[in-house]
N, C-alpha and C positions, 0 to 999 in steps of 0.2 A: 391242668389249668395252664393256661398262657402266663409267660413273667412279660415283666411291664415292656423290654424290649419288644416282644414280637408284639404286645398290644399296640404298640408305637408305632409299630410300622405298617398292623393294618389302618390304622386309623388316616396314616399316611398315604397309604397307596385308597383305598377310599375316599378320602378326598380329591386324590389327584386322579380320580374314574371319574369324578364328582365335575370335577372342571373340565375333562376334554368332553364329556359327553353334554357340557353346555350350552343353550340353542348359540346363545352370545358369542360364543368361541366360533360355531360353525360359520356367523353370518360375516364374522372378522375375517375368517379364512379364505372366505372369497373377495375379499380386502385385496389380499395376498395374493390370489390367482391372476386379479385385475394390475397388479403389479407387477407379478412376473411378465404378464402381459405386455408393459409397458418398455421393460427393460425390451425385449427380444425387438418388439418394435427397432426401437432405436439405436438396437446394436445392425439391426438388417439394413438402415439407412449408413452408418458409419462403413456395414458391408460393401454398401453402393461406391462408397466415398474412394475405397480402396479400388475399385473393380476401373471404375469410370472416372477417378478424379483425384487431384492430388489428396493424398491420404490425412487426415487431422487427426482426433483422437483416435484410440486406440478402441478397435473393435470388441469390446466385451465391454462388462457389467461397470467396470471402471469409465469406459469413454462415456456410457449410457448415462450412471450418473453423472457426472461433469456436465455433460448436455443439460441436465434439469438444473442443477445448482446453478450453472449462469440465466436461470430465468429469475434471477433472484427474489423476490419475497415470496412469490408465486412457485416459484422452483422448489422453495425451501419447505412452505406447506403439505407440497405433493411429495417429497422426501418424507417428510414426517406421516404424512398416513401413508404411504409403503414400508414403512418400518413399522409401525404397530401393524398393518394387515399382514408382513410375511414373517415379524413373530410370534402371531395367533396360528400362521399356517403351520410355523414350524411347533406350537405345541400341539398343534391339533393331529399334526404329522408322527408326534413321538407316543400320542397316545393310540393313533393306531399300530406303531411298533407294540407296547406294552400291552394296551385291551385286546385287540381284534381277535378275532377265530379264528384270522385266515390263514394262509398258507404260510408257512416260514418264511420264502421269498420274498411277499409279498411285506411279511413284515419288516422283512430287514431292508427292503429296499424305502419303506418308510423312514426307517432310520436314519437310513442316509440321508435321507431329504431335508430330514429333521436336522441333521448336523450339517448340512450345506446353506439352510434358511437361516439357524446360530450364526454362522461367520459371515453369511451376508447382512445381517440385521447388525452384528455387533460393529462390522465396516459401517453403516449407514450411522448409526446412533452416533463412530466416533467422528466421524466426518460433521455432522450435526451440532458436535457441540466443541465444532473449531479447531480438531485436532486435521494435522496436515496428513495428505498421502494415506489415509484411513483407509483408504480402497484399496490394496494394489491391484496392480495389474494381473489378470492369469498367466502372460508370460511371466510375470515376473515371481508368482506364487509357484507354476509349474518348474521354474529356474532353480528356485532357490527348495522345493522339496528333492528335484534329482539331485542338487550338489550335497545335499546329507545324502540322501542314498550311496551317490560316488563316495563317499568320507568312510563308510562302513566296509567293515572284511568281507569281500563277496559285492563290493558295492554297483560294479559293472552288471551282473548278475539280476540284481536286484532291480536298477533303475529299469534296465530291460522287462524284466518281470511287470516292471508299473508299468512299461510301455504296451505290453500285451494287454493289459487289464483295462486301460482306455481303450483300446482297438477293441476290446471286445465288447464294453461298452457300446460304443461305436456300433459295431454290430445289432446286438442288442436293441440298442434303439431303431434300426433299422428296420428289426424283427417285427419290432411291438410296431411300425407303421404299417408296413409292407401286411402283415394282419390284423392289423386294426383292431389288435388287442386291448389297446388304453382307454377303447370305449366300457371296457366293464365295468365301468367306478362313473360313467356320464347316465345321467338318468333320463336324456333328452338330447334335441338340434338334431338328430336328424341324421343324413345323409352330405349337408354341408360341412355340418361337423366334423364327420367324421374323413371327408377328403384335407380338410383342414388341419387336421389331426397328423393326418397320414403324411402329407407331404414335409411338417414341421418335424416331425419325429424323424422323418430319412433325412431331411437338412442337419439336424442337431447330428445323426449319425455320422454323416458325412463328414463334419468339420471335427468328430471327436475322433476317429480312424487317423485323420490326416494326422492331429495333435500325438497320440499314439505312436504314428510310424516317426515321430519327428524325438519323442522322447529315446524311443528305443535306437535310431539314431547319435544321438547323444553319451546314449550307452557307450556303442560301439566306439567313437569320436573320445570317450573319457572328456569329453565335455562339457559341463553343466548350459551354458550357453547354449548349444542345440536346439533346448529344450523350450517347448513353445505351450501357449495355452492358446484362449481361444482365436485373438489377435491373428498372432502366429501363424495357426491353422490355415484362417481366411485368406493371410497372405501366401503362404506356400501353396495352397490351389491357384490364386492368380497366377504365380507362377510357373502352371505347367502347361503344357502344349495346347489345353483347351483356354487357358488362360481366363481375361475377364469376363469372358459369355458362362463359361462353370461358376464362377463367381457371383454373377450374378444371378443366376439360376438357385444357387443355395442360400443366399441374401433376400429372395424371394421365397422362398422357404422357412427362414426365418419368420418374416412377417409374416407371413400363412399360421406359422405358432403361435406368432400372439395375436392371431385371431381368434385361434383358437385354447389362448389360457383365459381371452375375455370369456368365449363360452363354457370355458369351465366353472367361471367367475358364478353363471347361469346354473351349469346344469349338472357340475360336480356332485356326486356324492360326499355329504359334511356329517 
């Protein structure tokens, strides 16, 4: 016989099969996808900003918001349904870690998603309800994870190790465009889709390698400061000999993703 513990806890995990396999949850999810959407959008234009023009906010999810919040009341609504649709996606996301059939990979890389949608939603929620600086910046998040890493015995070591692990990231994503593997979870769109797919995924790769080689840098440097997110990233490509024509080419890329997280928005499997 079961003691009341483990009855507890099916009853628990039963319900919680109960809510992600919800139709309600799935149609939220693509809430979430149209939101992702919207970020990339507006971090590709902030991309622009740096490539071709004097630089404003800071290219990632951070400047992206700020762009909507000064659209004030209007800004403020479309805030508020992107935080309920990317934390429908992030539970919908942890319930494929927990339920699914699939492959281990596949689950744990839901995972992750799941705990990248948490901290993006819980920045939005506090930002929403007036708390200042809710968002940081990814440089400033990527800064301030290497400088624990450097504090620890072995810390050089370490932040290096993080720095390979976004480069392969990086890679990674390059992988899943370059074969156009991220269509096995789209149930539709086509063949636009899926160049849309492809080119956002090598853009996303592109700018997480650069991030990567800039951490492990930092490494070497013993200094937390190096260390860059995706801002960062964007701008240390301007910076090299191909300068703002590469820049722009991956900012163009960008958008090409959230074209293609709107057709996810469509034609995602939920």
């Amino acid at each position: 016989m079961m003691n009341s513990a483990e009855e507890a806890g099916r009853t628990v995990t039963g319900a919680a099969r109960r809510a992600a396999d919800n139709p309600a949850l799935g149609k939220l999810a693509r809430v979430g996808f149209a939101a992702r959407g919207v970020l990339y959008a507006l971090i590709s234009v902030l991309a622009l900003q740096i490539a071709f023009g004097p630089a404003g906010k800071e290219a990632d999810k951070n400047g992206a918001v700020q762009m909507i919040q000064e659209q004030g009341g209007l800004g403020e609504i479309l805030l508020w349904v992107m935080t309920v649709g990317l934390a429908a996606l992030a539970v919908w996301q942890a319930g494929e870690a927990l339920f699914s059939h699939g492959r281990t990979r596949d689950r744990v890389e839901s995972a992750l998603r799941s705990a990248f949608y948490v901290l993006l939603v819980v920045s939005l929620f506090g930002l929403l309800t007036n708390k200042k600086d809710a968002v940081p910046s990814t440089d400033k998040q990527s800064q301030d994870a290497t400088a624990a890493l450097l504090d620890l015995p072995g810390g050089q070591i370490l932040a290096a190790l993080a720095g390979l692990g976004v480069v392969a990231l990086g890679v990674y994503w390059i992988h899943e465009g370059w074969t156009r593997k991220f269509m096995r979870d789209m149930t539709g769109g086509g063949e636009l889709v899926r160049r849309l797919g492809q080119a956002g995924y090598i853009a996303r790769g592109v700018i997480a390698v650069a991030a990567g080689i800039l951490i492990g840098r930092a490494a070497i440097a013993f200094d937390a400061k190096e260390a860059v997110g995706i801002d960062g990233a964007l701008k240390a490509l301007a910076e090299t000999p191909l300068g703002p024509p590469l820049l722009a080419v991956v900012a163009l890329g960008l958008l090409l993703f959230a074209a293609y997280c709107f057709a996810e928005a469509r034609w995602h499997r939920t």
